[in-house]
PDB file of N, CA, C and O in Angstrom:
ATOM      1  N   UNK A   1      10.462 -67.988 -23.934  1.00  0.00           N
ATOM      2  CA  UNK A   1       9.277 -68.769 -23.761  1.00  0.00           C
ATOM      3  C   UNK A   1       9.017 -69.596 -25.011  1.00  0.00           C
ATOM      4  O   UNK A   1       9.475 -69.308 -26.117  1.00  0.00           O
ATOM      5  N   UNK A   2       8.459 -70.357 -24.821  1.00  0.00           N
ATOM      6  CA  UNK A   2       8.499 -71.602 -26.254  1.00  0.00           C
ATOM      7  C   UNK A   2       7.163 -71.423 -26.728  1.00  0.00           C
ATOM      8  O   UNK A   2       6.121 -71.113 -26.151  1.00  0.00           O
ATOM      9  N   UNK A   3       7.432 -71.682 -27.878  1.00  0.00           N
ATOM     10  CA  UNK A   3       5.711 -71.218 -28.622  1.00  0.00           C
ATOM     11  C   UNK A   3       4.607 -71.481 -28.158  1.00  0.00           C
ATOM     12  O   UNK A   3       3.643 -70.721 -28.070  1.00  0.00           O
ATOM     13  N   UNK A   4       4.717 -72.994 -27.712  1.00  0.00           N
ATOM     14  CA  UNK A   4       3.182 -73.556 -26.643  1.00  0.00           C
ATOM     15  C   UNK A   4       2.922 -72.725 -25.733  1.00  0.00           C
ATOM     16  O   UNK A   4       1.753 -72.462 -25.452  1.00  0.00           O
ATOM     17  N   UNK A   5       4.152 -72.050 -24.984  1.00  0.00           N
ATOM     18  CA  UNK A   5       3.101 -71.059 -23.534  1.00  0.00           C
ATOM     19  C   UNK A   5       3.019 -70.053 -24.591  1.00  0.00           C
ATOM     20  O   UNK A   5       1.792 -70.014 -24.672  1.00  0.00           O
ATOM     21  N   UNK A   6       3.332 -69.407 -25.257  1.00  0.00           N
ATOM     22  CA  UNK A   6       2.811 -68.157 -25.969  1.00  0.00           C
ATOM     23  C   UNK A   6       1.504 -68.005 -26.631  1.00  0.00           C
ATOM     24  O   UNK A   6       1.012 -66.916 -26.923  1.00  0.00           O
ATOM     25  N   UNK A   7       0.972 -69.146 -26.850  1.00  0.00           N
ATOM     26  CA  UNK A   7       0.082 -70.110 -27.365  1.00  0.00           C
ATOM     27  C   UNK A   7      -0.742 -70.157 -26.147  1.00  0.00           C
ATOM     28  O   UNK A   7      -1.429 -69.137 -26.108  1.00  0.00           O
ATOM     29  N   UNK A   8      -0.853 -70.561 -25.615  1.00  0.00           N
ATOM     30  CA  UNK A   8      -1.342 -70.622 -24.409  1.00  0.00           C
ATOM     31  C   UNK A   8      -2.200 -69.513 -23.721  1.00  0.00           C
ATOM     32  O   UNK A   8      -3.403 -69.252 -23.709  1.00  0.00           O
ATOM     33  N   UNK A   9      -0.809 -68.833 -23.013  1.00  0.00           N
ATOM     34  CA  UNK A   9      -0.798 -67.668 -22.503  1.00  0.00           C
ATOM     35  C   UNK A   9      -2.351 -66.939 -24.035  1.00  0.00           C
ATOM     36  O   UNK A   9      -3.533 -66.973 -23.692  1.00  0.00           O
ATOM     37  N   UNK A  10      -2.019 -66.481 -25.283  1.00  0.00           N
ATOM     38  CA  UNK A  10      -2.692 -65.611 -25.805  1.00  0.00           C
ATOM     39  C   UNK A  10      -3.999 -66.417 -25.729  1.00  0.00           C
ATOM     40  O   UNK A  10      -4.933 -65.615 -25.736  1.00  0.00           O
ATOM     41  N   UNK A  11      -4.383 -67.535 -25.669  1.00  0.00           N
ATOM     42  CA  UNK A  11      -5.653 -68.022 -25.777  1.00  0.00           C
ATOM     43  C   UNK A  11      -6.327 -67.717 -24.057  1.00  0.00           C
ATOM     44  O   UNK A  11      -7.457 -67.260 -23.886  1.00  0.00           O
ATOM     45  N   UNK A  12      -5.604 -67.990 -23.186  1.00  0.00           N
ATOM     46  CA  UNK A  12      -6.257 -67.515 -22.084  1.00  0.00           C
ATOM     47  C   UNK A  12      -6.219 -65.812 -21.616  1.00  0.00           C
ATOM     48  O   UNK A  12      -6.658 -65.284 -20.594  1.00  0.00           O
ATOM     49  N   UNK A  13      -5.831 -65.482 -22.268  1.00  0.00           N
ATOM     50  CA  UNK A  13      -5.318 -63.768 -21.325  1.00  0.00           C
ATOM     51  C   UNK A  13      -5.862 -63.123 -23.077  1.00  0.00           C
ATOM     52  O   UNK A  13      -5.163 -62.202 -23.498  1.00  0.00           O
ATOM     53  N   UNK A  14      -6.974 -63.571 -23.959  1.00  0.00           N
ATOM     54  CA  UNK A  14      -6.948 -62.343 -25.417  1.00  0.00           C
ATOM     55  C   UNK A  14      -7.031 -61.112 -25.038  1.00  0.00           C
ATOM     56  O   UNK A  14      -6.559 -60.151 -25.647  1.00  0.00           O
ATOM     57  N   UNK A  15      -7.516 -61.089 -24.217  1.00  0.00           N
ATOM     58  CA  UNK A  15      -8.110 -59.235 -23.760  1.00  0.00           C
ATOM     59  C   UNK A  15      -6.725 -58.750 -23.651  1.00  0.00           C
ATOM     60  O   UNK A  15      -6.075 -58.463 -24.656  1.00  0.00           O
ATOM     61  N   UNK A  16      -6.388 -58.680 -22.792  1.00  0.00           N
ATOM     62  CA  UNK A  16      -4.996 -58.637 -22.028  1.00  0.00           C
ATOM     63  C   UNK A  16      -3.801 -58.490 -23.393  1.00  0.00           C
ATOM     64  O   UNK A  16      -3.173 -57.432 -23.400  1.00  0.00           O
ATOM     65  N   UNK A  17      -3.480 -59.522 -24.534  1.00  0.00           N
ATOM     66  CA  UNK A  17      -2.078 -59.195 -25.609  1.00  0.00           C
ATOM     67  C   UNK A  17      -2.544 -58.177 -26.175  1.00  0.00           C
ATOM     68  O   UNK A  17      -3.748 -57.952 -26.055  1.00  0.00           O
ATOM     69  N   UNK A  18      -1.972 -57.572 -26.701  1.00  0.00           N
ATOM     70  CA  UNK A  18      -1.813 -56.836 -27.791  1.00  0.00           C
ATOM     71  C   UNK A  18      -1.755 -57.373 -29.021  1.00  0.00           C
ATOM     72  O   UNK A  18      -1.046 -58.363 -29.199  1.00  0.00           O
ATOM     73  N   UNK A  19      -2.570 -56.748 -30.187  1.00  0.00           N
ATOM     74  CA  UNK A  19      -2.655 -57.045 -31.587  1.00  0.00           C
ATOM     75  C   UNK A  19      -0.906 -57.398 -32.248  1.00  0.00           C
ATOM     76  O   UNK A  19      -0.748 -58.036 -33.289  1.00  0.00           O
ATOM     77  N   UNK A  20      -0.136 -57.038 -31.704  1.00  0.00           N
ATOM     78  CA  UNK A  20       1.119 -56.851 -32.505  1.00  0.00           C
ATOM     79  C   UNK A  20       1.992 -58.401 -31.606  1.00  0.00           C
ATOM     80  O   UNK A  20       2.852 -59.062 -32.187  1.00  0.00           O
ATOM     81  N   UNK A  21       1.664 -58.616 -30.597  1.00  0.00           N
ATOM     82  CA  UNK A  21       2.085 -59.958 -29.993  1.00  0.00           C
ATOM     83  C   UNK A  21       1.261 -61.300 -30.791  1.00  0.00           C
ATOM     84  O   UNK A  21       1.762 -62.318 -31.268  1.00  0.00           O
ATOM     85  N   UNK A  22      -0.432 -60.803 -30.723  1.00  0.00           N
ATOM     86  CA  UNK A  22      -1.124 -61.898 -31.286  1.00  0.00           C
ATOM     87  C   UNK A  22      -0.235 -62.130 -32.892  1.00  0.00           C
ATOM     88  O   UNK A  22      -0.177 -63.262 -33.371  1.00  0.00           O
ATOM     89  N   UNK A  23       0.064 -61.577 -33.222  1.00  0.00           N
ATOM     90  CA  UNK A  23       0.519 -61.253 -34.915  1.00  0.00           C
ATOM     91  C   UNK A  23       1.730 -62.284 -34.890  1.00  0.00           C
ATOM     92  O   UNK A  23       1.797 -63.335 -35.528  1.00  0.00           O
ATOM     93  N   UNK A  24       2.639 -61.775 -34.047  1.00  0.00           N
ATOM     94  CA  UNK A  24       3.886 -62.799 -34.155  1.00  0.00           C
ATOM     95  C   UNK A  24       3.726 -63.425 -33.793  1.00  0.00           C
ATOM     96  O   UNK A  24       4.671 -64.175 -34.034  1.00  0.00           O
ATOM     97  N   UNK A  25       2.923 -64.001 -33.073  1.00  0.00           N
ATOM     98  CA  UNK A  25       3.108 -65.914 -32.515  1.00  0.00           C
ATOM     99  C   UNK A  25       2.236 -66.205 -33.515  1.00  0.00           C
ATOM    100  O   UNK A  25       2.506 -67.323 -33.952  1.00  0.00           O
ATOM    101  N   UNK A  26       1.184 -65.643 -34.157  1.00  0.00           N
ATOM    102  CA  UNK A  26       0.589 -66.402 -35.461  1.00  0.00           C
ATOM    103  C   UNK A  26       1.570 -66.618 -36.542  1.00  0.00           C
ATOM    104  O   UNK A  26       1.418 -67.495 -37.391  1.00  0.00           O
ATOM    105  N   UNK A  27       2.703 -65.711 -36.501  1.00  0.00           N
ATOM    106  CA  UNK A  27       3.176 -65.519 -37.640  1.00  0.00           C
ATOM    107  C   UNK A  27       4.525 -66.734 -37.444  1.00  0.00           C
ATOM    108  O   UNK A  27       5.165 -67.104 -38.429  1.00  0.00           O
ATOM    109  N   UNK A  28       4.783 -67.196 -36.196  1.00  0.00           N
ATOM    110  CA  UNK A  28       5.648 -68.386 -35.810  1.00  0.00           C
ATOM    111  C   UNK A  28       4.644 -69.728 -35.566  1.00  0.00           C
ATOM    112  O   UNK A  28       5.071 -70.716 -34.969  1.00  0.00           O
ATOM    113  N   UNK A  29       3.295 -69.659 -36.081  1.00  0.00           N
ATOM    114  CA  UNK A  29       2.415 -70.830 -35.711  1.00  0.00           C
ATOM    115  C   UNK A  29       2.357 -71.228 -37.187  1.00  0.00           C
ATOM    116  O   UNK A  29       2.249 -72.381 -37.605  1.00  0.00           O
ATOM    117  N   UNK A  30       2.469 -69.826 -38.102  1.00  0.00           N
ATOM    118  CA  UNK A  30       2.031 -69.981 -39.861  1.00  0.00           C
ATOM    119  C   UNK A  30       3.344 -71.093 -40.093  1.00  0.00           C
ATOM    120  O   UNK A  30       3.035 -71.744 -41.090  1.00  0.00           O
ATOM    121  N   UNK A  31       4.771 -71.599 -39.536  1.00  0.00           N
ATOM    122  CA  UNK A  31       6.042 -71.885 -40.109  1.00  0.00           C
ATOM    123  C   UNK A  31       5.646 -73.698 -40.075  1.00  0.00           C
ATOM    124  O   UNK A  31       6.175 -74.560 -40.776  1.00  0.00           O
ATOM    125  N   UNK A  32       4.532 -73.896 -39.003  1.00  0.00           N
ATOM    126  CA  UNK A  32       4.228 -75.239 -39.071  1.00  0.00           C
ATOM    127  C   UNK A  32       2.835 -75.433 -40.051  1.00  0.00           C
ATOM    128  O   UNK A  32       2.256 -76.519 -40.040  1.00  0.00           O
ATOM    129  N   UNK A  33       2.435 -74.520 -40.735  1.00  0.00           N
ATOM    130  CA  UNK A  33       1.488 -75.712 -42.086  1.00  0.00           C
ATOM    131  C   UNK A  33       2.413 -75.559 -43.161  1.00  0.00           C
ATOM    132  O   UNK A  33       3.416 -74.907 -43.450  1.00  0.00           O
ATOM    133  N   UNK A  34       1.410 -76.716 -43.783  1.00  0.00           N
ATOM    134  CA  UNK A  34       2.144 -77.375 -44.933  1.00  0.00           C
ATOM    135  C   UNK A  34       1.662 -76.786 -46.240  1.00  0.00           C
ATOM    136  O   UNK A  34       2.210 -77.016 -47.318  1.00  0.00           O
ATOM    137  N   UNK A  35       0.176 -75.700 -46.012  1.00  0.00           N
ATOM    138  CA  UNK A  35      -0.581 -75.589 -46.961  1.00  0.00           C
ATOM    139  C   UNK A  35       0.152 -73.868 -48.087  1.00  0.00           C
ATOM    140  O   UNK A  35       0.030 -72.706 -47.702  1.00  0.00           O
ATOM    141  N   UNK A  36       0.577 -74.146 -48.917  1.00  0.00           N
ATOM    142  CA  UNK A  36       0.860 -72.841 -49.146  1.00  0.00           C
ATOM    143  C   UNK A  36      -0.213 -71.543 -49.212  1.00  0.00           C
ATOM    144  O   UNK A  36      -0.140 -70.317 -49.132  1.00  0.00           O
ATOM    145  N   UNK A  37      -1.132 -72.447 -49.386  1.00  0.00           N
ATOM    146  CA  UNK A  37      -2.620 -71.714 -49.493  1.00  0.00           C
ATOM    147  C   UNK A  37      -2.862 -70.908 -48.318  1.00  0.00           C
ATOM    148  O   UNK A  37      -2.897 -69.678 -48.293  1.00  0.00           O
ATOM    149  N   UNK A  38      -3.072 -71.929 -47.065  1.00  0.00           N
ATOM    150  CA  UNK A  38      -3.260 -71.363 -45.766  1.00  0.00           C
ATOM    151  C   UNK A  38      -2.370 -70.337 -45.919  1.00  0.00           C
ATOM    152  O   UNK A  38      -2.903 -69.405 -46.522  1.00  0.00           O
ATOM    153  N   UNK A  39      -0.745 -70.032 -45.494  1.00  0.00           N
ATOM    154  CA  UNK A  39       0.023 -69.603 -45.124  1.00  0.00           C
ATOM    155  C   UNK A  39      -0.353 -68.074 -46.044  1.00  0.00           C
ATOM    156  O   UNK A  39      -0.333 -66.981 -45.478  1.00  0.00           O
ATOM    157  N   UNK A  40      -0.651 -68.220 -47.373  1.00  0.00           N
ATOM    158  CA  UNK A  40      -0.466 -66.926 -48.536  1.00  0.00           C
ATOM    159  C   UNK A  40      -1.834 -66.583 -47.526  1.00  0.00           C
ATOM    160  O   UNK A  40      -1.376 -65.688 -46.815  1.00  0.00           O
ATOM    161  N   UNK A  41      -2.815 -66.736 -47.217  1.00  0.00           N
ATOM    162  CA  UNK A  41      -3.814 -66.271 -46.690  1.00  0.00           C
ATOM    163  C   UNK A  41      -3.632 -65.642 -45.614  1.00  0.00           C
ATOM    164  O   UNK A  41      -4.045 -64.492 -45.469  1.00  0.00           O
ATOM    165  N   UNK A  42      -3.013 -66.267 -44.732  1.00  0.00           N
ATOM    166  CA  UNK A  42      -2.666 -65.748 -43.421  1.00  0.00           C
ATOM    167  C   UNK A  42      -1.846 -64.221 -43.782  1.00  0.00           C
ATOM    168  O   UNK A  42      -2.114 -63.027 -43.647  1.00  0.00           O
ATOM    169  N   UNK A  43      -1.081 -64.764 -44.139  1.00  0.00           N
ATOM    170  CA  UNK A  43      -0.144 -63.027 -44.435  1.00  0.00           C
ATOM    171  C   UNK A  43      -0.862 -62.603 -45.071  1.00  0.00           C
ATOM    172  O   UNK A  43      -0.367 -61.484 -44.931  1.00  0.00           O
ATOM    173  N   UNK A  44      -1.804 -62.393 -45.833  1.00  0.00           N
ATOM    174  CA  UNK A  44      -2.546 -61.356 -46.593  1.00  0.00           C
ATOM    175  C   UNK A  44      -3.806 -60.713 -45.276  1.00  0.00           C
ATOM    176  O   UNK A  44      -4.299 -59.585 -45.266  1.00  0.00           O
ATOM    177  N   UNK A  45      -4.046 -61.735 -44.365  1.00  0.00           N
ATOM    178  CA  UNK A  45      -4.953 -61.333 -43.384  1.00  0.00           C
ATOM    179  C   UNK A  45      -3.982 -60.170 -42.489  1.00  0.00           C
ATOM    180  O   UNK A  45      -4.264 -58.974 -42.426  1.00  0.00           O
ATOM    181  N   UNK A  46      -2.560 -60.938 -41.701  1.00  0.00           N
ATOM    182  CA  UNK A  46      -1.852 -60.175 -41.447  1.00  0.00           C
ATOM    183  C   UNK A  46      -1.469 -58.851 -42.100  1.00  0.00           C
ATOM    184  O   UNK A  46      -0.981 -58.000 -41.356  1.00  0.00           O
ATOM    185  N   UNK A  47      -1.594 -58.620 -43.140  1.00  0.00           N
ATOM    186  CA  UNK A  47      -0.952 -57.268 -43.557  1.00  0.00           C
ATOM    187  C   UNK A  47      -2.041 -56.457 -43.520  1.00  0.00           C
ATOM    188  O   UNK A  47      -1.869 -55.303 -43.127  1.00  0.00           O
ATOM    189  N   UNK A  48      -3.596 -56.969 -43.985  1.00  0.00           N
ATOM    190  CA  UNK A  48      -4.642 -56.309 -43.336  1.00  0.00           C
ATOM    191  C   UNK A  48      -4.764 -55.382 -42.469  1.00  0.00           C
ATOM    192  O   UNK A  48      -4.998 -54.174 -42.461  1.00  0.00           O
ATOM    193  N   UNK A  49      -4.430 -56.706 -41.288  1.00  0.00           N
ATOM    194  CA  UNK A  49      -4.217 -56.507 -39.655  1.00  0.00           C
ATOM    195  C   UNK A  49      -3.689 -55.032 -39.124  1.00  0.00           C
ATOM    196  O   UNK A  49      -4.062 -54.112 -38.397  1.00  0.00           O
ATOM    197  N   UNK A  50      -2.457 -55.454 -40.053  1.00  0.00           N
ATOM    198  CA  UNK A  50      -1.572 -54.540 -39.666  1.00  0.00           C
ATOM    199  C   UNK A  50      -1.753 -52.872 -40.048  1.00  0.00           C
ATOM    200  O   UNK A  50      -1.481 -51.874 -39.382  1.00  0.00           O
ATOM    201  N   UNK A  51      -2.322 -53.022 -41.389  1.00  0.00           N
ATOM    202  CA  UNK A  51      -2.583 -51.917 -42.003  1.00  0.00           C
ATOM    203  C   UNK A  51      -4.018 -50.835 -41.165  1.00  0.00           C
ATOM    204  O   UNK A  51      -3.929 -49.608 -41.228  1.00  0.00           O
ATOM    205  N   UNK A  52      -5.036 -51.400 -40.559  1.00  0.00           N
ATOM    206  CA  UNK A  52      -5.540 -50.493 -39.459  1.00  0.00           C
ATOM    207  C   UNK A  52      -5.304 -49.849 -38.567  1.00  0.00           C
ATOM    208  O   UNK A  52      -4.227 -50.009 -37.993  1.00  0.00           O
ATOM    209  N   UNK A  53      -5.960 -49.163 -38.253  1.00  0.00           N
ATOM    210  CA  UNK A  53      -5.048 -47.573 -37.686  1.00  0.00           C
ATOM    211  C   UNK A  53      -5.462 -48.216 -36.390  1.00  0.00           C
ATOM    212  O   UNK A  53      -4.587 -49.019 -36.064  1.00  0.00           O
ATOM    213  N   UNK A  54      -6.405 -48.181 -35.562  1.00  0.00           N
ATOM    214  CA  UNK A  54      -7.132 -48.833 -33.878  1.00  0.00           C
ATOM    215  C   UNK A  54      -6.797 -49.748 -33.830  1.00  0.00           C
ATOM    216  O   UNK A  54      -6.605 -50.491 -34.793  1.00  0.00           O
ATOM    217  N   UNK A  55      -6.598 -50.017 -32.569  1.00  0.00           N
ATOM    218  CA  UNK A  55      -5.717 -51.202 -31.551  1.00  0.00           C
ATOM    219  C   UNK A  55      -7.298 -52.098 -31.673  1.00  0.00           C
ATOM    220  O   UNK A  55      -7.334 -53.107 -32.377  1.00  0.00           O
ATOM    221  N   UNK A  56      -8.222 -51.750 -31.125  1.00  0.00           N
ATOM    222  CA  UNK A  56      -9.584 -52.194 -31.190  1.00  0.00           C
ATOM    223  C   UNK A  56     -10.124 -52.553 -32.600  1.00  0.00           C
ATOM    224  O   UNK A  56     -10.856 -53.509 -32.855  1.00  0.00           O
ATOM    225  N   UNK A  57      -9.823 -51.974 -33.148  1.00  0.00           N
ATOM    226  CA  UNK A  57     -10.210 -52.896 -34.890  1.00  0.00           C
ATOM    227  C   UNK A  57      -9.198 -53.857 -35.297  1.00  0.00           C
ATOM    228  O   UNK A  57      -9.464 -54.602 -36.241  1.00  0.00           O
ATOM    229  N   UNK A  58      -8.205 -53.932 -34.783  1.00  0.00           N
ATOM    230  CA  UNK A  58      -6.766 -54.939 -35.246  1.00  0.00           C
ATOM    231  C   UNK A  58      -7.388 -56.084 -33.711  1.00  0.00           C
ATOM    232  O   UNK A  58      -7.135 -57.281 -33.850  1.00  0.00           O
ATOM    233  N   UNK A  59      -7.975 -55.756 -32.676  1.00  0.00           N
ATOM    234  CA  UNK A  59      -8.068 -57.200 -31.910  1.00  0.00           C
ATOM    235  C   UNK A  59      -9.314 -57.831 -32.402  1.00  0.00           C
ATOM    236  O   UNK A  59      -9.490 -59.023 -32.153  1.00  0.00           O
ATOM    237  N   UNK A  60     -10.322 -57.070 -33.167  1.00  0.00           N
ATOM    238  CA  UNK A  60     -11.331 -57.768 -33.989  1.00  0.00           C
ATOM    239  C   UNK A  60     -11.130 -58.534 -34.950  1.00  0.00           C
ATOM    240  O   UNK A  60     -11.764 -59.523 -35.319  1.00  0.00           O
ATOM    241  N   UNK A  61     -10.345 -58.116 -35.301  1.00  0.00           N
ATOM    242  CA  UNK A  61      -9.794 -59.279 -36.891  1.00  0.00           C
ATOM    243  C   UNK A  61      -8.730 -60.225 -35.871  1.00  0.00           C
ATOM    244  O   UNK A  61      -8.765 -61.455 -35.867  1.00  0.00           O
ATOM    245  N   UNK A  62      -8.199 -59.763 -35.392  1.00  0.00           N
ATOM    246  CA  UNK A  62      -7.279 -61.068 -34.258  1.00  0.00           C
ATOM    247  C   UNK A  62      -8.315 -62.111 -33.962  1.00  0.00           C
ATOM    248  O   UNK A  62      -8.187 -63.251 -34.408  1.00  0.00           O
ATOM    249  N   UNK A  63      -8.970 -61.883 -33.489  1.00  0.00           N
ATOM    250  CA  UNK A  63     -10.124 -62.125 -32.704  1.00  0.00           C
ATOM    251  C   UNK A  63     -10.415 -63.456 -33.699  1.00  0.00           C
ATOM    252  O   UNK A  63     -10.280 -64.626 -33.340  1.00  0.00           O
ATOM    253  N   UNK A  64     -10.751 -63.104 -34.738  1.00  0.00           N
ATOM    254  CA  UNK A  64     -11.708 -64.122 -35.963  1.00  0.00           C
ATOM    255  C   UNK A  64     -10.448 -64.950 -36.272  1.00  0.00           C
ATOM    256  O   UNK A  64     -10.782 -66.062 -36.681  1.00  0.00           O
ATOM    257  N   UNK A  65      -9.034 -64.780 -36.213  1.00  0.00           N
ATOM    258  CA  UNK A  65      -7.564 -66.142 -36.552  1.00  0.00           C
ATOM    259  C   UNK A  65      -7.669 -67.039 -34.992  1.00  0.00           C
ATOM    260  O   UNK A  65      -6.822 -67.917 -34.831  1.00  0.00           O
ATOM    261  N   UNK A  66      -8.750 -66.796 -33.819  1.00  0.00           N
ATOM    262  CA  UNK A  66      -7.909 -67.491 -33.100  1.00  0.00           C
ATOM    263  C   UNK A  66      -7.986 -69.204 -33.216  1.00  0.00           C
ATOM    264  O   UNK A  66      -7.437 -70.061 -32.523  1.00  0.00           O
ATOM    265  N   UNK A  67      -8.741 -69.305 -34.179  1.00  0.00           N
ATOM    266  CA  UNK A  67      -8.755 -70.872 -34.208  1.00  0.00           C
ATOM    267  C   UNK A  67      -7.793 -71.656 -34.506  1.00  0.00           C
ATOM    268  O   UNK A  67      -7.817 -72.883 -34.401  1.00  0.00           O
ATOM    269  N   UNK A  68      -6.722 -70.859 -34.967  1.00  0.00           N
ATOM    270  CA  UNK A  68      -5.904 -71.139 -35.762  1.00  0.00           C
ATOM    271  C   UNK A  68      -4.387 -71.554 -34.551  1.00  0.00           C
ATOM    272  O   UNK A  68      -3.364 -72.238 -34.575  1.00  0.00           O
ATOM    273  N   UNK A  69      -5.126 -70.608 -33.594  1.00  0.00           N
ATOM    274  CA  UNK A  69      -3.786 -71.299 -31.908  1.00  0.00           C
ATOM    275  C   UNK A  69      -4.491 -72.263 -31.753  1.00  0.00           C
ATOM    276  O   UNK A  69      -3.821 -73.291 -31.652  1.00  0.00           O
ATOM    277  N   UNK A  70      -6.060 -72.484 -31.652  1.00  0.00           N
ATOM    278  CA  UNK A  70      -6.451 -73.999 -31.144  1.00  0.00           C
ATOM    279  C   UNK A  70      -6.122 -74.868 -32.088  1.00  0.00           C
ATOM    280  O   UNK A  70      -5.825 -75.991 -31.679  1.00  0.00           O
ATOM    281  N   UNK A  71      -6.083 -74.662 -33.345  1.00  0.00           N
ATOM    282  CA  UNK A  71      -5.731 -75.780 -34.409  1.00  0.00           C
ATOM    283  C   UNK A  71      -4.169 -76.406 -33.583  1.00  0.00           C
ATOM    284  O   UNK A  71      -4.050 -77.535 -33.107  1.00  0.00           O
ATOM    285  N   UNK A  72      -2.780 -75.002 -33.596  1.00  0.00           N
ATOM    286  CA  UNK A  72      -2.044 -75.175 -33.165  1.00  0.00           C
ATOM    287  C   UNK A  72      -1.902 -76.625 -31.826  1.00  0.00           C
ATOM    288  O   UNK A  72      -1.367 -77.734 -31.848  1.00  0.00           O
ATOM    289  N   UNK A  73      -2.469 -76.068 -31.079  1.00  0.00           N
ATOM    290  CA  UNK A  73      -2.608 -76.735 -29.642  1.00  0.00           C
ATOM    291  C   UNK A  73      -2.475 -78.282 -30.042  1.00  0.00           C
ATOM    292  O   UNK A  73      -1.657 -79.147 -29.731  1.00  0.00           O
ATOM    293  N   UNK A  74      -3.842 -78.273 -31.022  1.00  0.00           N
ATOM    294  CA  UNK A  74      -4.100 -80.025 -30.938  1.00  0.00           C
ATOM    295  C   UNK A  74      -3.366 -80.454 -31.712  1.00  0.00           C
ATOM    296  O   UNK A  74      -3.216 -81.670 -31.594  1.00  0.00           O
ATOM    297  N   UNK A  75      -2.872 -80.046 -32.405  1.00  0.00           N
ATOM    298  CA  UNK A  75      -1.245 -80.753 -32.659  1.00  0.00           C
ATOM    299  C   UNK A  75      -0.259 -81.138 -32.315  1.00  0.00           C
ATOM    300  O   UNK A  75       0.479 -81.955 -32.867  1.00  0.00           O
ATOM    301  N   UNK A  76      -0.106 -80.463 -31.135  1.00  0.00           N
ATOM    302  CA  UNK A  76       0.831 -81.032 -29.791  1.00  0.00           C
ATOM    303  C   UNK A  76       0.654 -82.458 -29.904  1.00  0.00           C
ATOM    304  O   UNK A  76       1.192 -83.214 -29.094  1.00  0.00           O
TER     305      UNK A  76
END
């Protein structure tokens, strides 16, 4: 599947992915900025992410990056 439906797909169905799917398509959305800033941020959010023990506390912090697939989108 190509990043746009993955993209897609997680913006319409959030309930529905899993924290560890939302993670990697952010983490293949982080390869298109330019900002090193953004990107060092993102993985420091990600390792966060990752580091909570509940599926339900890792889709809360998911939850607060998703702007970051709509940023994606309108770049298309």
């Amino acid at each position: 599947m190509s990043l746009e439906i993955n993209v897609k797909n997680i913006l319409n169905d959030f309930d529905i992915a899993s924290s560890d799917e939302f993670l990697k398509i952010l983490g293949q959305i982080m390869l298109e900025f330019r900002s090193n800033l953004t990107v060092d941020y993102l993985k420091g959010k990600i390792k966060k992410i990752m580091d909570l023990t509940t599926e339900s506390e890792k889709k809360k912090q998911c939850k607060l990056l998703l702007p970051y697939f709509d940023w994606y989108l309108q770049g298309l």
